[in-house]
VOPAGU-2260 file (C-alpha; in pm, 1 decimal, decimal comma):
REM VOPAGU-2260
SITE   aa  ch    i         X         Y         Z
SITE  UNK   A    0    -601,6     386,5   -1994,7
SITE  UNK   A    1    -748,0      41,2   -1977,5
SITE  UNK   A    2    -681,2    -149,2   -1641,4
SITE  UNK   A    3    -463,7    -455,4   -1633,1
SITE  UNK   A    4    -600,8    -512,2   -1319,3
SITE  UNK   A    5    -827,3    -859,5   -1337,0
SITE  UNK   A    6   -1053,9    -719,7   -1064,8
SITE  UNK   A    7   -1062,6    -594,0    -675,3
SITE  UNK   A    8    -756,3    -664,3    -505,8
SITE  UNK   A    9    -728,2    -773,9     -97,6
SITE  UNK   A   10    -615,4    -638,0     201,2
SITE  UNK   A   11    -227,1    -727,3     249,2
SITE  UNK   A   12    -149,7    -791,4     -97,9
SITE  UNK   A   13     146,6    -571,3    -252,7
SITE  UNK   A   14      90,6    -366,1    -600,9
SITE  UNK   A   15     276,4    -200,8    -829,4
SITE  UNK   A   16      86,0     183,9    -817,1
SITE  UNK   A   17     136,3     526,1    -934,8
SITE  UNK   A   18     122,1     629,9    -580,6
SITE  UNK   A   19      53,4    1047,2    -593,8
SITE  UNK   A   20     295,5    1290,2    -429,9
SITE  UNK   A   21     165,5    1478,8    -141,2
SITE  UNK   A   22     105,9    1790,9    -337,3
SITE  UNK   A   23     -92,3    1582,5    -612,5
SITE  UNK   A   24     103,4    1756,2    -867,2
SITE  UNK   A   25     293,5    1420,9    -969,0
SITE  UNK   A   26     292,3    1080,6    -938,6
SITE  UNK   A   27     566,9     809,7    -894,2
SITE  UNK   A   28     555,2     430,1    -996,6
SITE  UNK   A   29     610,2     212,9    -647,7
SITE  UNK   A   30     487,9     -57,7    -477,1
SITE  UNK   A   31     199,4      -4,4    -231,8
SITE  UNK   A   32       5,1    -180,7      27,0
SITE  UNK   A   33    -389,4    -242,3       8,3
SITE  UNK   A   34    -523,6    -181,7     299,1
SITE  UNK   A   35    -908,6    -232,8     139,5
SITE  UNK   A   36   -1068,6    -222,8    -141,0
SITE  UNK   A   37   -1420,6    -145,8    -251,3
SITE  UNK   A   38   -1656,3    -238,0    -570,1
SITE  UNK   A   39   -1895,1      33,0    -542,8
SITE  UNK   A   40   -2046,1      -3,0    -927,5
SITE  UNK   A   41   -1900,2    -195,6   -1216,7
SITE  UNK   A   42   -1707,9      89,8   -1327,6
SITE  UNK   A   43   -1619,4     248,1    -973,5
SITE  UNK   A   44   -1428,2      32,3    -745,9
SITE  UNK   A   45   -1169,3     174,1    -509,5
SITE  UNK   A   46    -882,7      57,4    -391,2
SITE  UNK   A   47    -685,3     210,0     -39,6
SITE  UNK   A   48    -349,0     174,1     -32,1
SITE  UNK   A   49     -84,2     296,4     224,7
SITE  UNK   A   50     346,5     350,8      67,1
SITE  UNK   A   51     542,2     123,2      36,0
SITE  UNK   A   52     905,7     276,7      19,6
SITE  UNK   A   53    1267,7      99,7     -17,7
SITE  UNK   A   54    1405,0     477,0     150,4
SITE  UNK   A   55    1441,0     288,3     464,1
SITE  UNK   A   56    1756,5     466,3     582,4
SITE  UNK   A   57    1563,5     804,8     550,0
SITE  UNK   A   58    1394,8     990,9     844,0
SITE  UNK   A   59    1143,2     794,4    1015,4
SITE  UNK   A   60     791,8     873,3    1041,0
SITE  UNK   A   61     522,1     787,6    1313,1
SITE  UNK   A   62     365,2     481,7    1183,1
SITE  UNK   A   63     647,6     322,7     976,9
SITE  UNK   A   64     696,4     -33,8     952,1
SITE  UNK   A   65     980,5    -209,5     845,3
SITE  UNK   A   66     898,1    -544,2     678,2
SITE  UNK   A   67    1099,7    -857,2     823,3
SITE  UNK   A   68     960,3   -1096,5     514,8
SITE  UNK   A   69     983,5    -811,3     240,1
SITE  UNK   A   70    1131,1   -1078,6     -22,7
SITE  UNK   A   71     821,5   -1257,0      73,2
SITE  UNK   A   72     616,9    -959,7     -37,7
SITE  UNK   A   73     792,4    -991,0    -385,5
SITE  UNK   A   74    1003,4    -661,9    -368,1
SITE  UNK   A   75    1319,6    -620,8    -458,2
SITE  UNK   A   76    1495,8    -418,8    -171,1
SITE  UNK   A   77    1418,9    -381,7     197,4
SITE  UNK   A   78    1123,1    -177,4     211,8
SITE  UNK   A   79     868,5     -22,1     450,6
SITE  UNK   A   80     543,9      53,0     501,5
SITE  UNK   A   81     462,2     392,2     528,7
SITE  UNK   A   82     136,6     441,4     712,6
SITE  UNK   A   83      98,7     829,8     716,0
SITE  UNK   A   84      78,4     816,2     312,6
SITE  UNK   A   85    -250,3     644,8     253,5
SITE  UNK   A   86    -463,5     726,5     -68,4
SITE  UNK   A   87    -766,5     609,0    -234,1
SITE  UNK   A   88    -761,8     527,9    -602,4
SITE  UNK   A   89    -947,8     386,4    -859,9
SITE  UNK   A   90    -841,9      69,6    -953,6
SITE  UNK   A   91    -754,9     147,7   -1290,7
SITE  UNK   A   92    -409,8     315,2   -1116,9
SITE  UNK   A   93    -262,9     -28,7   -1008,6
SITE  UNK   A   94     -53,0    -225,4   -1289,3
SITE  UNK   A   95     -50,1    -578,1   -1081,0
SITE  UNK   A   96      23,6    -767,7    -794,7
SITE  UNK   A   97     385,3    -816,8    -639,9
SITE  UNK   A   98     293,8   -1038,0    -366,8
SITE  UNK   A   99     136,9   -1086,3     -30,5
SITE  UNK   A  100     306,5    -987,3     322,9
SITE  UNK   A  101     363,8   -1247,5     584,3
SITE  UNK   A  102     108,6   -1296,6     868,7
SITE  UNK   A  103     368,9   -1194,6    1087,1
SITE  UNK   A  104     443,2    -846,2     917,0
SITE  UNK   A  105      41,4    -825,5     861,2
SITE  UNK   A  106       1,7    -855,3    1308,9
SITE  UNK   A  107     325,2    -546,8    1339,3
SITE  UNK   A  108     147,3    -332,4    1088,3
SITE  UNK   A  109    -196,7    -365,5    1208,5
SITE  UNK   A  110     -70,9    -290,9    1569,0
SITE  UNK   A  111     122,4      19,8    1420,1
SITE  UNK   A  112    -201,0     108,2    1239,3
SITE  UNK   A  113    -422,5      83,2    1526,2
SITE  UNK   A  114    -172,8     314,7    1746,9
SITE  UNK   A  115    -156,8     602,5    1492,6
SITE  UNK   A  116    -496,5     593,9    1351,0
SITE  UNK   A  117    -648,4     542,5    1760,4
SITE  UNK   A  118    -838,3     841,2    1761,6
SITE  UNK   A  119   -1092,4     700,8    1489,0
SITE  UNK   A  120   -1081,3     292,6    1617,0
């Protein structure tokens, strides 16, 4: 599978990912937030990304964020970010950039971040 990716993608940005299921079993095309992203060789670079879920009438869980600016991020529906499903992938796994979030929804989520990842800041 050749990446359409053009190359390492920033923190913020919104892609279109085949974000893995919990039990890593499956996979599901959505888009997902990078949270960083790493060139470690030419042919490994690695991208972490956290969900990004239009579900936003489901149950809640402890670090969810729902975007004020998501048509600003370039998605379709009301979405939210879904901190407590973060994976690392190769970049090979992300088809292409949606958009950006807003500075404002980038200060709420990094504040939401910093609360449930404390522990390890």
């Amino acid at each position: 599978m050749k990446s359409k990716s053009p190359g390492l993608y920033h923190p913020g940005e919104i892609v279109l990912v085949r974000f893995p299921f919990s039990d890593l079993e499956s996979s599901k095309k959505r888009p997902a937030l990078c949270l960083s992203s790493h060139r470690l060789t030419d042919k490994i670079q690695i991208v972490v990304v956290a969900m990004v879920t239009s579900k936003v009438e489901n149950f809640a869980l402890d670090g969810d964020y729902l975007l004020s600016d998501w048509k600003d991020a370039g998605l379709l529906h009301p979405s939210l970010v879904r901190l407590s499903k973060v994976a690392s992938l190769d970049l090979i796994l992300i088809e292409k950039k949606l958009g950006k979030i807003t500075e404002q929804d980038s200060g709420k989520i990094a504040s939401h971040f910093k609360r449930i990842f404390s522990h390890w800041l």
